[in-house]
N, C-alpha and C positions, 0 to 999 in steps of 0.2 A: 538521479532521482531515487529519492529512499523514502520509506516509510518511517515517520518519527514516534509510532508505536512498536510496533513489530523488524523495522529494521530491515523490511524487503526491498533487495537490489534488483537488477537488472540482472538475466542469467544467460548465457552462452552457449551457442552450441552451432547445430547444420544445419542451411535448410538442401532439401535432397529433392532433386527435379526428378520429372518422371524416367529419363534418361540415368540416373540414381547419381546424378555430376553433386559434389557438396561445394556450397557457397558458408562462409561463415555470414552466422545472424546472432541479433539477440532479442530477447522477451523482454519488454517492458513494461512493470507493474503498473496497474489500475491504478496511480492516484492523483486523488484532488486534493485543493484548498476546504477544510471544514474549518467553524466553531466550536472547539471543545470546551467543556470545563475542566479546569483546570485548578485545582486548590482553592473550590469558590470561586475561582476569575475564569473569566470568558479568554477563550487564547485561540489563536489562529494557526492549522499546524497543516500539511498537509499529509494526505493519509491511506493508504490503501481503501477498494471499497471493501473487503474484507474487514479490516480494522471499523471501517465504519457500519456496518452491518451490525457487527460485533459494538458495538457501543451503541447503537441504535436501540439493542435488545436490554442491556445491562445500562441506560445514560438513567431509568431512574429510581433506580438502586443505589449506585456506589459511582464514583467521579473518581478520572484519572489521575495517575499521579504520572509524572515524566521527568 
């Protein structure tokens, strides 16, 4: 699972019991299916909710390019 803006992955690391034992885990980025724009066209991408935050604020200004 990636983000088709910003290109955030999935990161790795421990999780650490209260006994302090490490298991390996990983973080899974927040994303969804949005509608952007896209070059004038409607496009379907999926996206962090960051990224879409962030375009939420700036969608009507200035339009994506990818």
């Amino acid at each position: 699972m990636k983000c088709a803006l910003c290109n955030k992955i999935a990161t790795f690391g421990n999780k650490v019991s209260h006994s302090k034992r490490h298991t390996r885990r990983r973080w899974l980025p927040n994303i969804h299916p949005s509608t952007i724009i896209v070059n004038g066209q409607s496009k379907r991408v999926k996206i962090c909710t960051r990224c879409l935050r962030s375009q939420h604020k700036t969608k009507a200004t200035k339009t994506v390019t990818l």
